[in-house]
N, C-alpha and C positions, 0 to 999 in steps of 0.2 A: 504494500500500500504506500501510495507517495504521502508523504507531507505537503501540502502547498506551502510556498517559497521557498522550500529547501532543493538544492541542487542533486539529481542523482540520477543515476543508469539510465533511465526512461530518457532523460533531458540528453545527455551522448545521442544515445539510438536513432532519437528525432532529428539530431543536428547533421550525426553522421547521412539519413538521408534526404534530409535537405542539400546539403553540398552536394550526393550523387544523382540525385535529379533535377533541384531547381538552379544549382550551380552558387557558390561563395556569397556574391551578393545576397540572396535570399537570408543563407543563414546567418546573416551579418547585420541583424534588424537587432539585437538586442545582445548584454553583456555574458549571457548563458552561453548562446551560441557562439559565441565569438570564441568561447574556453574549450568547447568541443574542439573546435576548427584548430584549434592552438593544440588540441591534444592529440588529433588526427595528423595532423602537419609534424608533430615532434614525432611519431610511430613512421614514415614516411622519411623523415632527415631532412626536412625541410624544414630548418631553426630559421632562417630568416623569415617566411611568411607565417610561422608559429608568433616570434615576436610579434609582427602587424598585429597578429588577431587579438595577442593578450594583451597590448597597448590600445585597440579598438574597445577590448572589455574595459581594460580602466576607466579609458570616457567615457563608455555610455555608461558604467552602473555610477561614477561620478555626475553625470548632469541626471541619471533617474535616483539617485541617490538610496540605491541597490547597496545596501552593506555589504552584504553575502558574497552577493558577486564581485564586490571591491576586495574584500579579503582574499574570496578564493583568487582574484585576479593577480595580487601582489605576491599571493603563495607562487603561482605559478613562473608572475616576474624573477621570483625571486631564483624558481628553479633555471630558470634560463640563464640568470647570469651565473649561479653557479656552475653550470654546466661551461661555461667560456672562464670561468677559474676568476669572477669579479665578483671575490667575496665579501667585500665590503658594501659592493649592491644586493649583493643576495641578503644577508644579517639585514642590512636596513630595510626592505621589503617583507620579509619573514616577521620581522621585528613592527613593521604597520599589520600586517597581516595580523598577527598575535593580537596586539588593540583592540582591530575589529573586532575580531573573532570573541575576544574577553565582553564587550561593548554591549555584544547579542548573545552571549550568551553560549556559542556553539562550542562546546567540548571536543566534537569530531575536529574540530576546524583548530582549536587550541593544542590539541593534541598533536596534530600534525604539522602547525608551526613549531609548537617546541622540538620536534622530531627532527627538523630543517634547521634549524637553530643550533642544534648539538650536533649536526654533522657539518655547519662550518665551524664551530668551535677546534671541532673534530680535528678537520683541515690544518687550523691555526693551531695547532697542539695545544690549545686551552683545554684542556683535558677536566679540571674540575668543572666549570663552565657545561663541556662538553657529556660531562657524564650527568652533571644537575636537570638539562634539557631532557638528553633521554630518560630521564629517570620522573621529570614530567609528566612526560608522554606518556610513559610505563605507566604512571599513577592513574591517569584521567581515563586511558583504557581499559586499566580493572575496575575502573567504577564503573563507568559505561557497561561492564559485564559482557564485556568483545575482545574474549581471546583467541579470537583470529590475529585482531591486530595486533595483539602483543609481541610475535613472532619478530616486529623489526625491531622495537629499542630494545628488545632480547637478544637477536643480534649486530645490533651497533654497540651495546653496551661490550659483548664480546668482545668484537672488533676494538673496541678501546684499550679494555683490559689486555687483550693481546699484543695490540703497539705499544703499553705500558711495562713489559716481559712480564705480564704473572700469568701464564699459560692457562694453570687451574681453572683459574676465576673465568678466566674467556672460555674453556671448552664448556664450562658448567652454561653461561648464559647461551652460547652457541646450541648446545642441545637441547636447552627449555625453547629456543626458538626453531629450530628443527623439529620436535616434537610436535611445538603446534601446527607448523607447514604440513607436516607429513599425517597430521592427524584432520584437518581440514578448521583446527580451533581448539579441538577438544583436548586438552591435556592431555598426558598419558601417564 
């Protein structure tokens, strides 16, 4: 069942086929669409007409004054510049995103900028920083009662403790997030 206002699968699906039948201008009428198109286009490799569309999102959920979509839009901004290693745009995006997200309330949407927020940390070997982030994320997802999505700051935390040498501690979080991947959520 959808929520109204909230963004999900159904709003992809639609967008994806709008672009393959009415063609980009169509799905480029509002800030939803725009993130489809930017997430279709990043699957593709095509970063630069991905950026267009997530800089199309900003303004239009900025002039309809779309929270949702302004967050998830900076979330995304922010993935793009990390992806071209401009960590310092990415944290600052991540870091608006986080706001909104705090603003309205959405945990999903909190969760996953802290999640983005402790893998530039990550990057910048701020390591407490970076494990405080995921260890956000970690929190807002066991409240939420969505341990599927545990599986990543389970293993990013890994991933840290591992670049930190304490092997233990990363193979322990590496296999509670294994666990949940290979179990579809469900603990084991």
């Amino acid at each position: 069942m959808s929520v109204p206002g909230r963004y999900n699968r159904r709003h992809q699906v639609c967008a994806l086929l709008l672009v393959a039948t009415l063609g980009t201008a169509m799905a480029q009428n509002g800030p939803r669409p725009c993130l489809d198109s930017c997430e279709v286009q990043e699957r593709r490799g095509d970063y630069s007409a991905a950026m267009a569309s997530v800089q199309r999102a900003v303004r239009l959920a900025t002039e309809t004054g779309d929270t949702l979509s302004l967050a998830r839009a900076l979330l995304r901004t922010g993935m793009q510049a990390q992806r071209t290693s401009d960590l310092n745009a990415a944290l600052e995006n991540y870091l608006s995103a986080l706001r909104l997200f705090e603003a309205i309330d959405d945990a999903e949407g909190q969760a996953q900028a802290h999640n983005h927020i402790g893998t530039v940390h990550h990057y910048d070997e701020d390591q407490d920083k970076a494990a405080d982030h995921y260890r956000r994320a970690l929190a807002i997802w066991q409240r939420m009662g969505d341990p599927e999505k545990l599986a990543l700051p389970y293993n990013n935390l890994g991933a840290l403790l591992e670049d930190n040498g304490m092997p233990d501690s990363a193979l322990y979080y590496h296999r509670l997030g294994l666990a949940l991947r290979e179990t579809g959520g469900d603990p084991v």
